[in-house]
N, C-alpha and C positions, 0 to 999 in steps of 0.2 A: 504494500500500500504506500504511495506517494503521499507526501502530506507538504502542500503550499502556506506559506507565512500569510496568513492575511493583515495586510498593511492599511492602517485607515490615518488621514491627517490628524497632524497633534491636536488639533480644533475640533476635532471630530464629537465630543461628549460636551465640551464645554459651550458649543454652540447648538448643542442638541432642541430638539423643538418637537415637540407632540404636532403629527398633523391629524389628519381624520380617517387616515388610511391606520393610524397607530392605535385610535377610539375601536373602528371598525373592529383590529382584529382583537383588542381587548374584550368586544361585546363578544366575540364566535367563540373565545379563549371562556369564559364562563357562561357561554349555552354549551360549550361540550360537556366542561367537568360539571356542571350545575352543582357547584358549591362557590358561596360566598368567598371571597378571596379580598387580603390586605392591601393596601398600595401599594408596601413593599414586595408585597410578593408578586403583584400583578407588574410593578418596575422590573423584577428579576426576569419573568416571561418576555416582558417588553425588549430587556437589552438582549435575551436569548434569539431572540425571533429578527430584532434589530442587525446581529451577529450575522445569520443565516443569509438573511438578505443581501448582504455585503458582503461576503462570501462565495455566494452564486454569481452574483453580479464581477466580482473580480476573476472566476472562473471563466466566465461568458468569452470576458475583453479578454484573458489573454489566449483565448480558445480562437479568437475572432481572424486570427493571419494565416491557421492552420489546423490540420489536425493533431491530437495527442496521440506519441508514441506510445506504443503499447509491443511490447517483442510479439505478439500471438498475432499479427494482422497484418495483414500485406500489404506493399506501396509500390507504386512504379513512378522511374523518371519522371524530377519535375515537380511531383507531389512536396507541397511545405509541411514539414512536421515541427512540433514543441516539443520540445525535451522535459519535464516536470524534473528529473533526478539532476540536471542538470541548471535547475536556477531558472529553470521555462527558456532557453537560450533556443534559438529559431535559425530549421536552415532546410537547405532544399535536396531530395536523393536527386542523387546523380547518376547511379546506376544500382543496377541488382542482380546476382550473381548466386549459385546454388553453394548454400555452405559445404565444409568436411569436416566432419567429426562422428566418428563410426561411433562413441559412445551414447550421441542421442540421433533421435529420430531426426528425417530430411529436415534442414532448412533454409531458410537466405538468409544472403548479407548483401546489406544496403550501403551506399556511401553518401555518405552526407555533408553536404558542403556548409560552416555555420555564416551568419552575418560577416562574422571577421576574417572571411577567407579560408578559414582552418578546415581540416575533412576528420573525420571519422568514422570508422565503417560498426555496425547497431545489427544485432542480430532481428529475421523475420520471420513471418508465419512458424514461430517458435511457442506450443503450444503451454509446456514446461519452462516459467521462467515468476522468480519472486516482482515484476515489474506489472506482470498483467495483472495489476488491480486496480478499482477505480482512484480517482485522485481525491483527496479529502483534502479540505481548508484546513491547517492547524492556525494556533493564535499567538501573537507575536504576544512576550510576557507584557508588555505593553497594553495590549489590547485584550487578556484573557478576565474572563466573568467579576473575578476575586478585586482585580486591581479596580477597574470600574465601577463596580459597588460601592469599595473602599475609600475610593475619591472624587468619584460626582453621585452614587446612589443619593445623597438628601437632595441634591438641586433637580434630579432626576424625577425624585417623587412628588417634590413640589409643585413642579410642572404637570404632573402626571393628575396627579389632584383636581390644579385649575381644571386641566381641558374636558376630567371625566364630570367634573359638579356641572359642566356646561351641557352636559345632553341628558335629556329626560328620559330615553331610554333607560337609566341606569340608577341608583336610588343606595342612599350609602347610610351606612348604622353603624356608632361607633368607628372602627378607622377599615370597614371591612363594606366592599361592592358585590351591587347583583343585578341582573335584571330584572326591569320590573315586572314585563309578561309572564316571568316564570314564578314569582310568589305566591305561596297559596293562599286562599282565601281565609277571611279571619272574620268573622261577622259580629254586628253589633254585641249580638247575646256575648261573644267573647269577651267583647270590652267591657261593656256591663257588667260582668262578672269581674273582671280584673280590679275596675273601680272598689269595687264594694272589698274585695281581696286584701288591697290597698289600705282598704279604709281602718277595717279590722284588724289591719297590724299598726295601728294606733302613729300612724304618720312615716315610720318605720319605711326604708325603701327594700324590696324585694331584686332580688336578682332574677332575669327572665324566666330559668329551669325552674325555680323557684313557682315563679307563677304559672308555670305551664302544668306544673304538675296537679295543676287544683282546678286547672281551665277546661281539662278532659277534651284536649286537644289530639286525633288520633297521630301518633308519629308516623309517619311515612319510612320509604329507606333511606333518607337524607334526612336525618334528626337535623345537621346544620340549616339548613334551608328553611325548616321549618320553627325554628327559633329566629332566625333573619325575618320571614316572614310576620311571626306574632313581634318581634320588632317595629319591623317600618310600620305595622299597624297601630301601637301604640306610638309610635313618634307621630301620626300624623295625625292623633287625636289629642284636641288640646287639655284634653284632663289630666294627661300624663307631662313626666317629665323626666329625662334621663340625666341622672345626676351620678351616674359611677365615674370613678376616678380611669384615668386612660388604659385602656385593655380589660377593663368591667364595667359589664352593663347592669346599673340598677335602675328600676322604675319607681315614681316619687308622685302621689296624687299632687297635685300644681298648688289647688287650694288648702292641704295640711303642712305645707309648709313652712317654716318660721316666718315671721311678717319682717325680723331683721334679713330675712333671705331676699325678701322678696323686694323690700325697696330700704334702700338706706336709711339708719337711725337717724333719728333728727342729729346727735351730736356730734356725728361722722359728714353731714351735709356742707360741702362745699360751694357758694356763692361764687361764679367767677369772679376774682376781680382783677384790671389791669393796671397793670406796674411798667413802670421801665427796669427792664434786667440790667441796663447796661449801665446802672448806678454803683451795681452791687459789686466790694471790692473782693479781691482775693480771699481777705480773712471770712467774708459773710459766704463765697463762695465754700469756701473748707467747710464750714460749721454744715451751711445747706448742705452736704452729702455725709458730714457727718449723722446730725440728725436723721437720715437717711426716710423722709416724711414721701408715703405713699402718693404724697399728691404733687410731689416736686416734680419739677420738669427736666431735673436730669438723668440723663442718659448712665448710669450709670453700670457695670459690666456686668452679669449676676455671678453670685457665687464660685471660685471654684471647687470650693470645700464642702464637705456635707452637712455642716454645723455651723450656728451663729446666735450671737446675745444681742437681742435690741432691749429698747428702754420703753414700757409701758404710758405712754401721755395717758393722760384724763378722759378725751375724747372715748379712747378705747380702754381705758378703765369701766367708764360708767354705762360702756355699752357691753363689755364683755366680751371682746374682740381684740384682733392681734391684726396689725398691719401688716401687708404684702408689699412691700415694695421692689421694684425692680432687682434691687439685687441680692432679694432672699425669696423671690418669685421661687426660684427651682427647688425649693426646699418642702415645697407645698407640691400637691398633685395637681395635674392637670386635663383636662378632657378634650376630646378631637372639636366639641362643638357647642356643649353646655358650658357658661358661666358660673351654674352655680352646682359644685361638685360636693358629694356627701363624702366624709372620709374618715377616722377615728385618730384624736390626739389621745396618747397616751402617758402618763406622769410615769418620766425617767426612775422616780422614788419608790412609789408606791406601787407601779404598775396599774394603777387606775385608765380605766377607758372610757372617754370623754367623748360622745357624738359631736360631731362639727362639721360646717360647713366652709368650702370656698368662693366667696364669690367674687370672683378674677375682675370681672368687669369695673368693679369700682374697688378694687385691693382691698380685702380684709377678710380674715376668716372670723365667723360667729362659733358662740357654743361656750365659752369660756367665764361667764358672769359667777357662775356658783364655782367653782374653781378657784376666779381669785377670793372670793369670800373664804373658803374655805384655808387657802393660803396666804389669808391676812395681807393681800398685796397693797399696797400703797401705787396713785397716781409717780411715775417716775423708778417704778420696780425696774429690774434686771429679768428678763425672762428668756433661758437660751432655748433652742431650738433646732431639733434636730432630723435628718431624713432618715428613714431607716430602707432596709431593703423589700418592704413591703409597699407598693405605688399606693396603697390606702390609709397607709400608717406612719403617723410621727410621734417623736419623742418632743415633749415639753418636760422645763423644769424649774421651778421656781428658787432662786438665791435665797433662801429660808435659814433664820439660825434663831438660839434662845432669844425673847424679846428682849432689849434694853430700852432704858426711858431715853429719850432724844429730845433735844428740841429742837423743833422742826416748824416751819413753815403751815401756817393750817390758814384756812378759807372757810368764812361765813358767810352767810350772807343775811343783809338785815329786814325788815318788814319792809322797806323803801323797794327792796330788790336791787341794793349796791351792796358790792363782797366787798368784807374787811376781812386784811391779812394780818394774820398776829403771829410772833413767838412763841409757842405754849410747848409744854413737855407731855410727850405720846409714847407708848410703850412701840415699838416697831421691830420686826421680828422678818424682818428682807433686806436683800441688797439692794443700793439703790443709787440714782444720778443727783447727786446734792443739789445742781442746779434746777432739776427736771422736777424735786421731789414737792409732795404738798401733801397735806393731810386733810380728807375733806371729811368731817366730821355727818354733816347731814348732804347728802348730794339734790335731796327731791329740792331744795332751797335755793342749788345750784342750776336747777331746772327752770326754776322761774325765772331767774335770773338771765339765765340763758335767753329766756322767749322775750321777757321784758327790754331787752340789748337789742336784739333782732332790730328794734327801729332807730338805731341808732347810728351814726357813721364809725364807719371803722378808724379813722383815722383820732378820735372821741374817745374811742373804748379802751385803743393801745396810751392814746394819754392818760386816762384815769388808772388802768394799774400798771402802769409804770410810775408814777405820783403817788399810790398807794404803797407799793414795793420798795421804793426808795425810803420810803421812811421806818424802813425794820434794819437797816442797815446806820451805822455812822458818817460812811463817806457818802451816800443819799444820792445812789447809784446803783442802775442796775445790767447787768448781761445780758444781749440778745437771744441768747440761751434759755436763762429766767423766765425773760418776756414772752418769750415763743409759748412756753408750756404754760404760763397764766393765762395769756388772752387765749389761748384755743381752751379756754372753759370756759368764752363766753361768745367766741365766736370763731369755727374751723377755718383753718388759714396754714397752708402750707409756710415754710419760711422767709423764701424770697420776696411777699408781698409785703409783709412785715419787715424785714430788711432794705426791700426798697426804700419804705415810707422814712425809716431810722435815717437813709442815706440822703433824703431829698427836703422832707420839712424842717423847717426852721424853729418849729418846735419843741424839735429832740436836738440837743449837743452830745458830740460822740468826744468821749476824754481819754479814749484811749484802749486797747485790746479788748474792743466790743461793747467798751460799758459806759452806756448812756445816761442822761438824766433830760429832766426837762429845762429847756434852753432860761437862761438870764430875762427878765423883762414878762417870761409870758406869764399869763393869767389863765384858769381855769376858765373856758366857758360856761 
C-alpha cells in the first residue's frame, strides 16, 4: 500500500469557515447514527470528513497528467505514468520489452523517461508484486486529527455552533444536537405531568431520567433520543427551566423559583450612572481591580488558580449572596444557555451542603443569607472560595475564630432615616477588611434608609457619609476604600463612579494616598 503526504496551507484551519455544504453533511451525519451528538464531537466528524475531502481532491490533481503505476497493468509507448513510491514524480514509457527471470511468472519491462530527463526501467503486467495496492492519503504530522483539535478545535467549535443555531432544521439541548423531524412526540399530558412532578418536589430541580421515570414515557431503542426528545419538549414550554450546571440537565418549574433568582435584590440594583473614566488616577485604578466589584468595567483576566478570598460588602451581606466577578467567574459553574444555574456550595468545615444559585447575567450567586447568620459574618468578612472537581460543586469557607470584643465601626440609622456611625465595642468572631468592615446592628432600618436615599442625588449621599465618617477618626479623613463600602448601603455603585466624582468635585479635597475629606469653605446643603 502506497501512502501520499497530504499537504494543506498553513492557513488552512485558521481561516476555516462552516459553509452549508459542512451544515448539510452534519444534518445526514445524525439522521444516520440518530443519536444526539456534542459540538465537539460533531467538530471531530467535521474535520474527519473535512480531511477526506482534501485528500480525494489532492489525489484527483495529481492523478490529473496521468495514470498511477501499479507493476500488475500494462502500458504501451507514450503512455504518462505517476510514480506514488516515488514522490508522484511523472514520466513517459518509452518502450516495452518481455522481462527474464525464470523465478516468476512472464512479465514486462517498461522504460520510462522522468520530467528531468532520467530513465528507469519499472516492472509490468507483474501480477505478484507488494506495489499493486491502492494508494491511501496518509497525514502530514502537521495536519493529522490530534494536532488540529489540539490547536484550533475551540475556534473550530465556535464556529460550528454559530452556523448550526442558524438553521431550524436542527434544535440543540444543553451542548448536545439533533434533528428536529426525528424527535419523538411528547404531548401535553407529559408536560402536565412533569409540572405537577416538579411541583411536588417542593421547588427542588429534577434531572430529566429522573422525570422520565414517573412520566411513563415508553423507551424506545434509542433511550438517548428519547430523553433529547422529553428535552427540547420541556425547553420549549415556558413553565420549565433548565438550570443544570454545564454537562447536566436539570429541570426547575420557572415560577418556584427564588424571587432573588429571578430578578435582582433591591440592594444588588444598579442605576447606570455616567462618569468620566478618564479622571480616575493610577492609584483609584489599582484599588478599582482591587476591590474586584462585579459591576466594574474592567476587563480583568479570570482566575488561573482554583481558589480565591474576596471581601463580603453589605450589598451582598444583607442579601445573602456572593459576587461573581470577572475574575473568579471560573470558579463558579456555568451552563451552554441558562443564566440562572442551580448548583450546591459546600462548607470546607463542616461539610455542610448549601443549595445555591448562579445567576451569570447580572454576577452573583444567591442561597447564602442563613449561612452567614449562622457564621456570625460581618459586612467586610473574608470569604475564600473554592472549585472542586465536581462542575456542580464548591467549596466555601468562612475566616471564623473564638469571638473577641473589637471596636468597630457600627451603622444606625435614626427615625429621620439618616445613618449614624459610631465607635462601639462588638464581640466578632471573622476575619475581616478593616476598611470594608461595619457592624450593622438592625439592617431592616438600613432598609428604609436605603428606599428613603433613592430620591436623593448621589453626589448628596457620598457627601453626607463621608462628613459622617470623618468624624470617628482625628485626622477627619476618610479612604476611598471606606467610602466605597458605606455609601453602597445606601446606594449600589461600582467604584469608579465614586472615584470619579472624589477626582472631579470641588467638594471632596484629596490629601493624599486616597484619603479624602470635605473641601475648605463648603457647607452642607
Amino acid at each position: 500500500m502506497t501512502n501520499l503526504p497530504l499537504k494543506l496551507p498553513a492557513e488552512y484551519w485558521s481561516n476555516f469557515s462552516i459553509m452549508q455544504r459542512d451544515v448539510d453533511f452534519i444534518q445526514n451525519h445524525l439522521f444516520e447514527v440518530e443519536t444526539p451528538l456534542s459540538t465537539h464531537q460533531l467538530a471531530l466528524v467535521l474535520v474527519q470528513e473535512c480531511l477526506r475531502i482534501e485528500a480525494e481532491d489532492q489525489l484527483k490533481q495529481n492523478l490529473a497528467d496521468g495514470a498511477l503505476y501499479l507493476p500488475k497493468e500494462t502500458y504501451t509507448p507514450g503512455q504518462r505514468l505517476i510514480f506514488p513510491a516515488l514522490g508522484m514524480r511523472k514520466g513517459s514509457v518509452q518502450s516495452v520489452r518481455p522481462g527474464k527471470n525464470p523465478d516468476v511468472a512472464p512479465f514486462e519491462v517498461i522504460q520510462v523517461q522522468f520530467e528531468d530527463g532520467s530513465t528507469r526501467e519499472f516492472a509490468a503486467s507483474l501480477e505478484e508484486h507488494r506495489l499493486n495496492h491502492p494508494v491511501e492519503t496518509s497525514l502530514d504530522p502537521e495536519t493529522d486529527l490530534p494536532s488540529i483539535l489540539a490547536r484550533y478545535g475551540t475556534d473550530i467549535e465556535k464556529k460550528l455552533d454559530s452556523a448550526l443555531a442558524l438553521d431550524e432544521n436542527l434544535v440543540r439541548i444543553a451542548d448536545a444536537w439533533f434533528p428536529l423531524a426525528l424527535l419523538l412526540d411528547i404531548n401535553t399530558g407529559h408536560l402536565n405531568l412533569a409540572e405537577a412532578i416538579l411541583e411536588m418536589n417542593s421547588g427542588e430541580p429534577l434531572a430529566t431520567q429522573a422525570l422520565m421515570r414517573q412520566l411513563d414515557i415508553p423507551l424506545d431503542s434509542n433511550p438517548q433520543l428519547t430523553e433529547f426528545s422529553v428535552n427540547y419538549a420541556l425547553q420549549e414550554d415556558g413553565r420549565f427551566d433548565e438550570v443544570g450546571p454545564a454537562g447536566e440537565v436539570l429541570w426547575c418549574l420557572r415560577r418556584l423559583e427564588p424571587e432573588q433568582v429571578q430578578n435582582i435584590p433591591e440592594a444588588l440594583r444598579y442605576d447606570l450612572m455616567e462618569y468620566d473614566r478618564s479622571v480616575l488616577t493610577e492609584q483609584m485604578l489599582s484599588l478599582e481591580a482591587e476591590l474586584d466589584d462585579e459591576l466594574s468595567e474592567t476587563e480583568r483576566a479570570p482566575l488561573s488558580t482554583t481558589e480565591a478570598t474576596i471581601t463580603l460588602t453589605y450589598p451582598h451581606w444583607r442579601t445573602g449572596t456572593l459576587p461573581v466577578s470577572q475574575r473568579i467567574s471560573a470558579l463558579f459553574p456555568t451552563a451552554m444557555h441558562s443564566s440562572r444555574i442551580r448548583f450546591t456550595l459546600i462548607d470546607a468545615r463542616t461539610g455542610e451542603r448549601i443549595p445555591a444559585w448562579v445567576v451569570r447575567d447580572y454576577g452573583y450567586v444567591y442561597g447564602l443569607q442563613k449561612w452567614y447568620q449562622k457564621q456570625k459574618l460581618i459586612p467586610g468578612a473574608y470569604i475564600h472560595i473554592r472549585r472542586t472537581q465536581n462542575p456542580g460543586e464548591v467549596q466555601i469557607e468562612a475566616r471564623t475564630h473564638r469571638a473577641n470584643r473589637e471596636w468597630m465601626r457600627t451603622v444606625l440609622a435614626g427615625s429621620d432615616g439618616e445613618l449614624v456611625f459610631a465607635l462601639l465595642k462588638h464581640e466578632v468572631s471573622c476575619d475581616y477588611d478593616e476598611r470594608m468592615a461595619f457592624i450593622v446592628p438592625d439592617e431592616t432600618t438600613i432598609d428604609a434608609s436605603f428606599k428613603q436615599k433613592s430620591r436623593q442625588s448621589f453626589e448628596r449621599i457620598v457627601r453626607e457619609i463621608l462628613q459622617k465618617l470623618a468624624g470617628l477618626t482625628p485626622q477627619g479623613h476618610v479612604h476611598a476604600e471606606e467610602l466605597y463600602a458605606a455609601v453602597n448601603m445606601l446606594r449600589r455603585t461600582p467604584p469608579a463612579p465614586l472615584f470619579a466624582l472624589l477626582a472631579s468635585s470641588p467638594q471632596f479635597t484629596h490629601i493624599g494616598d486616597l484619603h479624602y475629606r470635605i473641601a475648605s469653605g463648603e457647607t452642607e446643603n
